[in-house]
C-alpha positions as CSV (number, residue, x, y, z in Angstrom):
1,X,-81.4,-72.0,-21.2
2,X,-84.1,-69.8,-22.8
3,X,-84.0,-66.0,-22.5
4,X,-86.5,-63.5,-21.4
5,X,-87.5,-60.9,-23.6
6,X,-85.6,-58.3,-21.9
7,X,-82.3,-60.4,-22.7
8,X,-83.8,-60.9,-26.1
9,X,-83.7,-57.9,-27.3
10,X,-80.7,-56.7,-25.2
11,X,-78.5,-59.2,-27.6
12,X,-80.0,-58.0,-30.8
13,X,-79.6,-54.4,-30.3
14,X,-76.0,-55.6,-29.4
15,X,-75.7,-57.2,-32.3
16,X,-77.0,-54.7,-34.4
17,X,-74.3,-52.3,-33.2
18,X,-71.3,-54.5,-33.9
19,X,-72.6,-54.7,-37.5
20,X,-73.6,-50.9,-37.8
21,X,-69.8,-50.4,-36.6
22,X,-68.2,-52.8,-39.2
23,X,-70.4,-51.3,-42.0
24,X,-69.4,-47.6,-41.0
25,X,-65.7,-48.7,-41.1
26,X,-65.9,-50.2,-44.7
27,X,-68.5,-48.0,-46.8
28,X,-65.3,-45.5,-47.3
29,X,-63.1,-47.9,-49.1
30,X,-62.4,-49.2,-52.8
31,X,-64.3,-52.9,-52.8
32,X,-61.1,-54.4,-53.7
33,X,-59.2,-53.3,-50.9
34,X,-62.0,-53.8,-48.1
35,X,-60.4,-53.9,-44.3
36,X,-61.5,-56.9,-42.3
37,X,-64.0,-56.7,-40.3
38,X,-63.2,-59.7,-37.7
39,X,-61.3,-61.9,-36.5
40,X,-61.4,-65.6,-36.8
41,X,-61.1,-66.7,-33.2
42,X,-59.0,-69.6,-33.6
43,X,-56.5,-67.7,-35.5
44,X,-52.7,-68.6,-34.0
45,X,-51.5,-64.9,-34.7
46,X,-52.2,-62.3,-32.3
47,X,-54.7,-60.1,-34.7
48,X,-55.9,-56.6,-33.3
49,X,-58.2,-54.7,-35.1
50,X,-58.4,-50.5,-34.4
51,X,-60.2,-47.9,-35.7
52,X,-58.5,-44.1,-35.0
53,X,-56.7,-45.3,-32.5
54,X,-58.9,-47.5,-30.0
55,X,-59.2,-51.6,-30.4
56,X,-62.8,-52.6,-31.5
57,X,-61.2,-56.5,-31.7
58,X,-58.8,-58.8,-30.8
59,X,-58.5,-62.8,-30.9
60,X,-57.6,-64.6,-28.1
61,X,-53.7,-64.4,-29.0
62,X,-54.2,-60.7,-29.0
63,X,-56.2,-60.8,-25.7
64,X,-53.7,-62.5,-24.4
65,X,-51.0,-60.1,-25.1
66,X,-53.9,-57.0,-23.7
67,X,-53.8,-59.0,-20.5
68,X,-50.2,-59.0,-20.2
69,X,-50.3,-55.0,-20.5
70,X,-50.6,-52.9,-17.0
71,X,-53.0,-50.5,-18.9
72,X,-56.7,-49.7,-18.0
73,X,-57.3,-49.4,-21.6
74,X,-55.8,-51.0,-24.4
75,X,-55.6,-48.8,-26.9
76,X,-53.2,-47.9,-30.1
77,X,-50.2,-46.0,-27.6
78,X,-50.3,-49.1,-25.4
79,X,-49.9,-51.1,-28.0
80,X,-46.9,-48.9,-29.6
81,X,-45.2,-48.9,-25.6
82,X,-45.5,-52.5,-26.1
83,X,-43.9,-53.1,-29.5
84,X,-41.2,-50.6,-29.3
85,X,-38.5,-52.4,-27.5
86,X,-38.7,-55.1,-30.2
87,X,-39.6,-53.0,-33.2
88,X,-38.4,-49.5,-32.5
89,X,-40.1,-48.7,-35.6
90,X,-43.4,-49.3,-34.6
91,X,-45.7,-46.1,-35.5
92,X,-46.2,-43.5,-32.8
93,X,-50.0,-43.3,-33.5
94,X,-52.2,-44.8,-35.8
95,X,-52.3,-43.2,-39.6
96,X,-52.4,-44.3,-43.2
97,X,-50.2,-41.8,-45.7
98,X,-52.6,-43.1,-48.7
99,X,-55.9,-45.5,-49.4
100,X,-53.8,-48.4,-48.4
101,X,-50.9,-48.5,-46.5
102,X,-48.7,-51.9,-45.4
103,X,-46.0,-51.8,-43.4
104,X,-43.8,-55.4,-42.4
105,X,-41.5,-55.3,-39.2
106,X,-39.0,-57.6,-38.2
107,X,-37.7,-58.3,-34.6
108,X,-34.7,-56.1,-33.9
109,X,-33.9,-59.0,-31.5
110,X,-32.0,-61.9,-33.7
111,X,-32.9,-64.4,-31.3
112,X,-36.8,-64.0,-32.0
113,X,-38.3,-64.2,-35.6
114,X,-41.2,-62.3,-34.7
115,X,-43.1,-60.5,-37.6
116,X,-45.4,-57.5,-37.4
117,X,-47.7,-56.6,-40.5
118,X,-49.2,-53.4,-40.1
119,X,-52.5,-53.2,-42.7
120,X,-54.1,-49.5,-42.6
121,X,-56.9,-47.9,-44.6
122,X,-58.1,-44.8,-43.7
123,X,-58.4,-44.7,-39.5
124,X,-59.0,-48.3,-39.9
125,X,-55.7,-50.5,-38.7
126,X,-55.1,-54.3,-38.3
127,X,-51.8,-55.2,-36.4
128,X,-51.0,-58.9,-37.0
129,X,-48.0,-60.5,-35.0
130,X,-47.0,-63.7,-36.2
131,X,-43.3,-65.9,-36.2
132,X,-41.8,-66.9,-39.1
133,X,-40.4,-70.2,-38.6
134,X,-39.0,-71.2,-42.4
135,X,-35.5,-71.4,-42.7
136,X,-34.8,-69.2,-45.8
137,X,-37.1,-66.3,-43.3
138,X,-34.6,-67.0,-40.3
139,X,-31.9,-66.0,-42.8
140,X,-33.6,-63.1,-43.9
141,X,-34.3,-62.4,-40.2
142,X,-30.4,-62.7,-39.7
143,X,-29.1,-61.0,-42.3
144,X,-31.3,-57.6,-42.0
145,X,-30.2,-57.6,-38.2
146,X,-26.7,-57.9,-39.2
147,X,-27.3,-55.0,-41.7
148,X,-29.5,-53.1,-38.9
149,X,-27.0,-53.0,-36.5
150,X,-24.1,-52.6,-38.7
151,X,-21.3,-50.1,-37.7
152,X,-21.4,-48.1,-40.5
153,X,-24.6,-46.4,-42.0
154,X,-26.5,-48.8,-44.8
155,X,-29.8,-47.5,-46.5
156,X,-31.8,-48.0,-49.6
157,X,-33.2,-45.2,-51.8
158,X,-36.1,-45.7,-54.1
159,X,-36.1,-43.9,-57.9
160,X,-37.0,-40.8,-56.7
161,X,-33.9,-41.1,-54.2
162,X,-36.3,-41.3,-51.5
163,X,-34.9,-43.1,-48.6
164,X,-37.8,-46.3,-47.8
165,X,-34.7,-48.2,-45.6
166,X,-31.9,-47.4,-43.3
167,X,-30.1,-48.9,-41.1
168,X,-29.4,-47.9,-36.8
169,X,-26.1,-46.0,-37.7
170,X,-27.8,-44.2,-40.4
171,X,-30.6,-43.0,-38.1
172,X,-28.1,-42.7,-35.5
173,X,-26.2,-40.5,-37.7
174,X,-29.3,-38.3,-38.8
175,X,-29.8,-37.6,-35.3
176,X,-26.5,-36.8,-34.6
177,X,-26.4,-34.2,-37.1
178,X,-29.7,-32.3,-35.9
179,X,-31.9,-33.2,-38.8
180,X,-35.6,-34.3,-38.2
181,X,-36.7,-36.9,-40.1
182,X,-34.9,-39.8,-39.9
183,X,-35.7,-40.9,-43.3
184,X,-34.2,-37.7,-44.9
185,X,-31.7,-38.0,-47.3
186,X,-28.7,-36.9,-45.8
187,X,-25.9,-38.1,-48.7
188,X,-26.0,-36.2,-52.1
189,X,-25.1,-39.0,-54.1
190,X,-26.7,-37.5,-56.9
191,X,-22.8,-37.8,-58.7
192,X,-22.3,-41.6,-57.5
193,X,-22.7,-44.0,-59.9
194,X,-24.2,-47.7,-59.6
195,X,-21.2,-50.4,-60.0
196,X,-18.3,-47.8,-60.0
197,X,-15.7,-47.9,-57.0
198,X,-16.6,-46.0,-53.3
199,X,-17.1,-42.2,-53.6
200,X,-16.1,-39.9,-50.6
201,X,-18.9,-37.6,-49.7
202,X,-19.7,-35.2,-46.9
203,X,-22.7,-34.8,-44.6
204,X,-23.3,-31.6,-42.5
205,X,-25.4,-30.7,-40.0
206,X,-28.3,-28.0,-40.1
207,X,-26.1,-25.4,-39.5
208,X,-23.2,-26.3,-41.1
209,X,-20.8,-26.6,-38.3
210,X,-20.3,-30.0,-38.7
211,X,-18.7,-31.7,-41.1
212,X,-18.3,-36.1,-41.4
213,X,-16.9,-37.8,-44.4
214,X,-17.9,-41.1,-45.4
215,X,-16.7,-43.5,-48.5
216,X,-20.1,-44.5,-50.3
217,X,-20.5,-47.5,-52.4
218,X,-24.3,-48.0,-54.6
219,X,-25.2,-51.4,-55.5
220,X,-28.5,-51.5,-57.8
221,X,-31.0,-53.8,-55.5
222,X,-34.4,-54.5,-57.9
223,X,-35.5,-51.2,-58.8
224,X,-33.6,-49.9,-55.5
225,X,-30.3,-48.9,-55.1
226,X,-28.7,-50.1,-51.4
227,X,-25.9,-47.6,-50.2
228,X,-23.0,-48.7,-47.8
229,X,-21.0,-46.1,-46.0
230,X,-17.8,-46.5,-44.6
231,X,-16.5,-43.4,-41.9
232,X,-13.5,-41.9,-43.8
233,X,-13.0,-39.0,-41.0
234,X,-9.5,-40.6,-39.8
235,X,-8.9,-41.2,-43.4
236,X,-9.6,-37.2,-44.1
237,X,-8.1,-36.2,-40.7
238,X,-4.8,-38.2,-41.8
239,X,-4.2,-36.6,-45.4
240,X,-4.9,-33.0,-44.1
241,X,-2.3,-33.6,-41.5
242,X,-0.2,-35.5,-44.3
243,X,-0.6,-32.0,-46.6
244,X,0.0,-29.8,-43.6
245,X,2.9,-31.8,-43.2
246,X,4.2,-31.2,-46.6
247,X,3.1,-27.7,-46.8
248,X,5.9,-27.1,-43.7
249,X,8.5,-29.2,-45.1
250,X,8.1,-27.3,-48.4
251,X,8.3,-23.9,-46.3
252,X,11.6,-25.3,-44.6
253,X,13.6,-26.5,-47.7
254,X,12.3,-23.7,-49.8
255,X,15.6,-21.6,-49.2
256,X,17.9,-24.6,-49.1
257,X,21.0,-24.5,-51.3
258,X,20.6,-28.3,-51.5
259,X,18.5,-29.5,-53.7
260,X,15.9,-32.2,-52.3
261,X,13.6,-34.8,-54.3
262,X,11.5,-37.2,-52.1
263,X,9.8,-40.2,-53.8
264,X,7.2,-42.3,-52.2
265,X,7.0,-45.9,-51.7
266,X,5.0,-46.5,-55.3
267,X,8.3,-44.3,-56.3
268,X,6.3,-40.7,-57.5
269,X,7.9,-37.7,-56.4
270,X,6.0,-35.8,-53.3
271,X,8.1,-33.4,-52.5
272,X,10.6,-30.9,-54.1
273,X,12.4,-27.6,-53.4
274,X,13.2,-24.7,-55.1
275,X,17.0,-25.6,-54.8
276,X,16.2,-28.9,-57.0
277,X,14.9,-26.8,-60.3
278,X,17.5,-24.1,-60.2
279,X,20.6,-27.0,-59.5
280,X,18.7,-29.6,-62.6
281,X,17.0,-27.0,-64.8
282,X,13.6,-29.2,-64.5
283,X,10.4,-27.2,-64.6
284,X,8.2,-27.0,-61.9
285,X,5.2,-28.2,-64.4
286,X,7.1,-31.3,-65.1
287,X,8.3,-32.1,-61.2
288,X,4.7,-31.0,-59.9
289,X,2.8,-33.8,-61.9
290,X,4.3,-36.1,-59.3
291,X,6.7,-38.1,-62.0
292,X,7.9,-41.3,-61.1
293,X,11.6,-41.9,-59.8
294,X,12.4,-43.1,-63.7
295,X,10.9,-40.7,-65.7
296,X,13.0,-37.9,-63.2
297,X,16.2,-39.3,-64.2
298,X,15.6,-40.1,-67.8
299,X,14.9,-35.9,-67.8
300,X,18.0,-35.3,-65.3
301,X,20.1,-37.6,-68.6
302,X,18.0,-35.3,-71.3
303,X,19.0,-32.3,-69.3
304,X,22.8,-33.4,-69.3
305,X,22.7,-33.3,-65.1
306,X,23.0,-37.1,-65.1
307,X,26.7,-38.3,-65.7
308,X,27.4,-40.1,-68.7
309,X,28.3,-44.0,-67.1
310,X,30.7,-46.1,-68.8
311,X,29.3,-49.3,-68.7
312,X,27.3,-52.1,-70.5
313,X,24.4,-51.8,-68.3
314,X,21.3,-50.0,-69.9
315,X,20.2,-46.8,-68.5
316,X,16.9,-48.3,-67.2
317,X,19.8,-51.1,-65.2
318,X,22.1,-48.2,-64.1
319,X,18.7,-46.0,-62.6
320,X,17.1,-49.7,-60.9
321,X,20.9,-49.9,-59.2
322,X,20.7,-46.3,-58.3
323,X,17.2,-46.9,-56.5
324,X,18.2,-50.0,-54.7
325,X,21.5,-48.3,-53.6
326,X,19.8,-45.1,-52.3
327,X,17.0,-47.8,-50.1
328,X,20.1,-49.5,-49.0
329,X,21.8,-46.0,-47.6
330,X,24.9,-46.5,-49.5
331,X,24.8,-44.5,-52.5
332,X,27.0,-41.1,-52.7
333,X,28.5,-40.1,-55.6
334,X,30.2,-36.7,-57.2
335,X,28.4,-36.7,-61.0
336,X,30.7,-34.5,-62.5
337,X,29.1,-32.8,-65.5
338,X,30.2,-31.9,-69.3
339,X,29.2,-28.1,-68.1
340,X,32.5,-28.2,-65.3
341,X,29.9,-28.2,-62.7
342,X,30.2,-31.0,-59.9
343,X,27.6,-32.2,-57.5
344,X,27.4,-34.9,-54.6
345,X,24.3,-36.9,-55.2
346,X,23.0,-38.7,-51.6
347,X,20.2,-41.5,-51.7
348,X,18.7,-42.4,-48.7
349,X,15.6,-44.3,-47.3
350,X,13.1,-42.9,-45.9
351,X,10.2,-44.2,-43.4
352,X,7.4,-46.4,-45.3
353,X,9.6,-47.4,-47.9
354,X,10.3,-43.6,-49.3
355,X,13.3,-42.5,-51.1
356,X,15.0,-38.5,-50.9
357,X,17.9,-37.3,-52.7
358,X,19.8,-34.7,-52.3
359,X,21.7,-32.3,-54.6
360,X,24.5,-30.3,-53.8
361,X,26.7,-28.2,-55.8
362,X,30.8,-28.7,-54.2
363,X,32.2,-26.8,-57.7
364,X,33.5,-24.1,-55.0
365,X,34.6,-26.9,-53.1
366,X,36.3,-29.0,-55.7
367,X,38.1,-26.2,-56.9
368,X,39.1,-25.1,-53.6
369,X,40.6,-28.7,-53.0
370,X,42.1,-29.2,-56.3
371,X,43.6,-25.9,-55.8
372,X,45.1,-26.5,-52.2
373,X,46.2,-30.0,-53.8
374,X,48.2,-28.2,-56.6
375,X,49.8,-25.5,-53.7
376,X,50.4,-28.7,-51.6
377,X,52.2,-30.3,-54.1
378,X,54.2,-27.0,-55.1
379,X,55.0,-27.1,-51.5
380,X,56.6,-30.5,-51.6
381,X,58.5,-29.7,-54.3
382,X,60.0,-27.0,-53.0
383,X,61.2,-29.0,-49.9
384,X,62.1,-31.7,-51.7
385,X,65.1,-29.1,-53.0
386,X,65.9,-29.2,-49.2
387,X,69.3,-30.4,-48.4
388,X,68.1,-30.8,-44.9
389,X,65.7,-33.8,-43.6
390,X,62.2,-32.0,-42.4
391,X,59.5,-33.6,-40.9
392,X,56.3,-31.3,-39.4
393,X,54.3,-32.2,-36.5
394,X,50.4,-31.2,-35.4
395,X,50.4,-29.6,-32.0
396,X,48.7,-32.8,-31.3
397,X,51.7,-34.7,-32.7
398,X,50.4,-35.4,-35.9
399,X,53.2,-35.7,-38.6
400,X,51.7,-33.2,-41.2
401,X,54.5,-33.9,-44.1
402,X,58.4,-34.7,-44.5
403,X,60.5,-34.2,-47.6
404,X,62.7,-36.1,-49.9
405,X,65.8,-35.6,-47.7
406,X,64.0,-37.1,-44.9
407,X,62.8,-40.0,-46.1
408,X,66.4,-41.2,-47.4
409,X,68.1,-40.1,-43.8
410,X,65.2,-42.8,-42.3
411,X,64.9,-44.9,-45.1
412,X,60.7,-44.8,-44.4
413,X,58.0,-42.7,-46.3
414,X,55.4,-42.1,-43.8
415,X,53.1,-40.5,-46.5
416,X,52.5,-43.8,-47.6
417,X,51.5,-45.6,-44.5
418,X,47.7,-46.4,-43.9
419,X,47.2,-45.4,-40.4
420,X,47.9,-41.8,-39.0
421,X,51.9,-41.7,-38.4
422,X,52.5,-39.7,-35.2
423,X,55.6,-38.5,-32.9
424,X,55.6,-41.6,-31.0
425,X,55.8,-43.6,-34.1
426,X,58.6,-41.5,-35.5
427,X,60.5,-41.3,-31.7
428,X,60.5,-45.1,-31.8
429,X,62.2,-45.1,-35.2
430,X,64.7,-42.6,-34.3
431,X,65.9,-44.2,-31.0
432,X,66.3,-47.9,-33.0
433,X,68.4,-45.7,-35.6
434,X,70.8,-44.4,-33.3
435,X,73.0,-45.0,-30.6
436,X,71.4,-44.2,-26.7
437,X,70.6,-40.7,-25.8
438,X,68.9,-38.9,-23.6
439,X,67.4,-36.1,-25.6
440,X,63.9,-38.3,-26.8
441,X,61.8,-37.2,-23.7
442,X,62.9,-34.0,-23.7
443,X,62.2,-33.6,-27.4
444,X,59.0,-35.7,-27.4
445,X,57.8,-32.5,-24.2
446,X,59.4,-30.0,-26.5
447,X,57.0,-31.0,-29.4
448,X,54.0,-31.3,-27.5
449,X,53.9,-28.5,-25.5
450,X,52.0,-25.5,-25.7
451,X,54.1,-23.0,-23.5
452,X,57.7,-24.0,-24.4
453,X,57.9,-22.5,-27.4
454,X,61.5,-21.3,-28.5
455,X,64.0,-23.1,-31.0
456,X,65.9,-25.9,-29.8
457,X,69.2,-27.7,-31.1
458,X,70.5,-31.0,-30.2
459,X,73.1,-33.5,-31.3
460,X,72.3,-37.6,-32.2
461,X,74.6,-39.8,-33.8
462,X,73.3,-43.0,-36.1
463,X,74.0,-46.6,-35.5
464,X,76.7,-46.1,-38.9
465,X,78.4,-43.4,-36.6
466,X,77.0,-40.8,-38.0
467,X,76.6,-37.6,-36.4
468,X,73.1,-35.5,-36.9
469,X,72.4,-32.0,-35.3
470,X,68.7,-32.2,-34.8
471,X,67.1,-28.4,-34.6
472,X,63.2,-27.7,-33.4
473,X,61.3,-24.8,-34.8
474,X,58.0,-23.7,-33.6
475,X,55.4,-22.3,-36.6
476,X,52.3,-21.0,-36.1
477,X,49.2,-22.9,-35.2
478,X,51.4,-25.0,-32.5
479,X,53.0,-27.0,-35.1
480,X,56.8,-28.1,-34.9
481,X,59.6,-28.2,-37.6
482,X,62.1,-30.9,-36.9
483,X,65.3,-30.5,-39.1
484,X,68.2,-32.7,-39.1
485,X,71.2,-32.5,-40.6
486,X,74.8,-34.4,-41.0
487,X,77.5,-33.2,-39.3
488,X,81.4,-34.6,-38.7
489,X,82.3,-37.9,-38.8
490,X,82.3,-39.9,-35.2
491,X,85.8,-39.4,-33.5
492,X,86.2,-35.6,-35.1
493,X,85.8,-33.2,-32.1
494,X,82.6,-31.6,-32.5
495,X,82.7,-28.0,-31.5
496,X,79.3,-27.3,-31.5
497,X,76.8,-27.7,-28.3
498,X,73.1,-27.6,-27.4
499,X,72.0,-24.3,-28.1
500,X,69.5,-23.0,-25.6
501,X,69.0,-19.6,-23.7
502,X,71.3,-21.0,-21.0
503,X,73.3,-23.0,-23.2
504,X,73.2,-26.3,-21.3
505,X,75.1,-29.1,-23.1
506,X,74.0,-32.2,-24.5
507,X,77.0,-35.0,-25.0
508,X,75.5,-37.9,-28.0
């Protein structure tokens, strides 16, 4: 078809234009970083070219993706509203930082391996869209997804300690804290060292009010240095609670006369009182340094407080068998010192594997005891001297103690019997010693009663015809004396009666 003249030169000066255009986009730049200036039309990337922010090309992939767009015009935001929801990093508006600036995007969706290359110079832009297909690039394309949208914040910093990548939780978190750029470095991990365990640092908001705690791990990537986080706020929350904890329980043993020692699971002392120093003489310097369960009784032996154990078990064997005692709630001993001190030693368990012991000083109450033992024993021997058979019972008919006389009348020592002996035990021996009578009840009432209480005499006679006045005496505390004593022979008139305050006889 040949053209007029009119069409002729309309198509030239066309032409002319689209090369004036390239030329004025390109005489700016360095000649070995040029910006392309077309785009080959069978290209099967969608290639758009822009220049401050409008599209002066686009191949037929790109024109594709323009028609798909409900805009009049196609222009740099359209673009952006179009990339976001796949690459939420896609730049707001078009803009180069330096002479040359290249910027690669993957697909935030896993399922689609989508690339976007972004190649700026100046106000000039090409966006390239393209899908990488190789295997190796799928991984790639997997694994930064699974680092994108992992929980915890994940970012590399450059040698500056600029940030140039970061994860959604880490732009999640800058927001969160108020700061604007989401690239700022919120973590001062100017003290965390590549290769050495996790670090726990703080981040705070603008303000201050804010406070999260994170465990930080670097790992040197190239000449980058990748940084994984791990939330460590129930971690904090947990040992502030744990100290607060300790802090009262320190507060409510502090004026304890028992001294207290609790030892952990790994067996290192967490917890001790005031009590504990003043009953063992250790220092609080050495008990404070959190000492472990073995070095705290080697210094209770140095200290002469542990008892000195005859045995052929070492002293390391002796402390192991303590330990497994005390976790096993059966250890309780009395460590009687050199000093003439005593003290009851408890071991108990305690949840998550703990240990406490506990201290007390019985020296008042041994000596007390011993004492009252030594009176008791004075006591027996002075009514052993007793001609007469006594036995004392409890208001409750408890048989509190008998002498020498009584146990040869009965022929039984009751002291020496495992269970409690008590009236009914004692009635039942009585009656098989002697002949019938019917005195037990009333003297069983007599015993056991709170409001009859007056002396009382009575007459029994033994299976050898013996005859035995029997005589009740209340005491104080509602306890009973019973006295017996032998009288005539059986057959020998026996002048004396039942004594009461009406004088009511009682034949044996």
């Amino acid at each position: 078809m040949l053209l007029t003249s009119t069409q002729l030169l309309f198509v030239l000066a066309v032409s002319v234009l689209f090369v004036t255009c390239v030329w004025m986009m390109t005489r700016r730049l360095p000649p070995n970083t040029r910006p392309p200036t077309e785009i080959a039309p069978n290209a099967t990337k969608a290639c758009f070219l822009f220049r401050s922010g409008s599209l002066v090309d686009a191949n037929p992939a790109a024109l594709q993706i323009c028609a798909e767009t409900p805009v009049e015009t196609f222009d740099w935001s359209a673009l952006h509203q179009k990339m976001t929801p796949l690459f939420p990093d896609f730049p707001r508006i078009q803009g180069a930082s330096q002479d040359r600036d290249v910027t690669i995007l993957r697909s935030q969706d896993p399922e689609d391996g989508s690339i976007v290359t972004i190649d700026q110079w100046d106000e000039v832009a090409r966006i390239t869209i393209a899908q990488d297909d190789a295997p190796d690039a799928a991984r790639r394309t997997a694994i930064m997804q699974a680092m994108f949208q992992a929980p915890n914040p994940i970012w590399k910093s450059d040698t500056e300690g600029n940030v140039v990548w970061r994860n959604g939780s880490y732009k999640n978190l800058v927001g969160q804290l108020g700061h604007q750029s989401r690239n700022e470095p919120i973590f001062d991990v100017r003290e965390l060292i590549v290769g050495e365990p996790s670090k726990r640092l703080q981040v705070t908001d603008k303000i201050g009010a804010t406070t999260r705690w994170f465990d930080v791990t670097a790992v040197q990537a190239g000449n980058n240095v990748m940084y994984y986080a791990t939330e460590a706020d129930a971690v904090v929350s947990a040992l502030d609670a744990q100290r607060s904890f300790v802090q009262i329980f320190s507060k409510t043993f502090a004026h304890l006369s028992t001294g207290l020692a609790i030892f952990d699971r790994d067996r290192r002392l967490i917890l001790f009182n005031p009590a504990l120093m003043s009953l063992t003489g250790l220092s609080a310097e050495f008990l404070s340094k959190r000492c472990d369960a073995k070095s705290f009784f080697d210094q209770l032996r140095e200290m002469h407080v542990a008892p000195n154990i005859s045995t052929n078990k070492s002293w390391a064997e002796q402390v192991e068998i303590i330990m497994q005692a005390a976790l096993e709630d059966r250890y309780s001993k009395t460590w009687t010192l050199p000093s003439g001190v005593t003290y009851r030693v408890t071991g108990r368990p305690h949840p998550d594997g703990a240990l406490v012991f506990l201290v007390e000083d019985i020296t008042a109450e041994i000596t007390v005891t011993r004492r009252f033992r030594a009176e008791l024993d004075q006591c027996h021997g002075v009514l052993d001297t007793i001609k007469s058979a006594l036995v004392l019972f409890s208001s409750t008919g408890q048989l509190q103690l008998c002498n020498e006389a009584y146990r040869r009348l009965w022929k039984s020592d009751p002291d020496s019997s495992f269970a409690k002996y008590t009236l009914t035990d004692a009635l039942a021996h009585w009656r098989s010693d002697c002949l019938p009578n019917e005195i037990w009840p009333q003297l069983q009432n007599r015993i056991l009663s709170t409001s009859i209480r007056e002396h009382w005499h009575a007459t029994i006679t033994l299976k050898t015809l013996t005859a035995v006045r029997l005589t009740l005496t209340p005491i104080a505390g509602g306890m009973t004396l019973v006295a017996f004593d032998k009288i005539l022979p059986f057959g020998t008139p026996d002048p004396i009666r039942v004594e009461t305050q009406e004088e009511t006889p009682i034949h044996g």
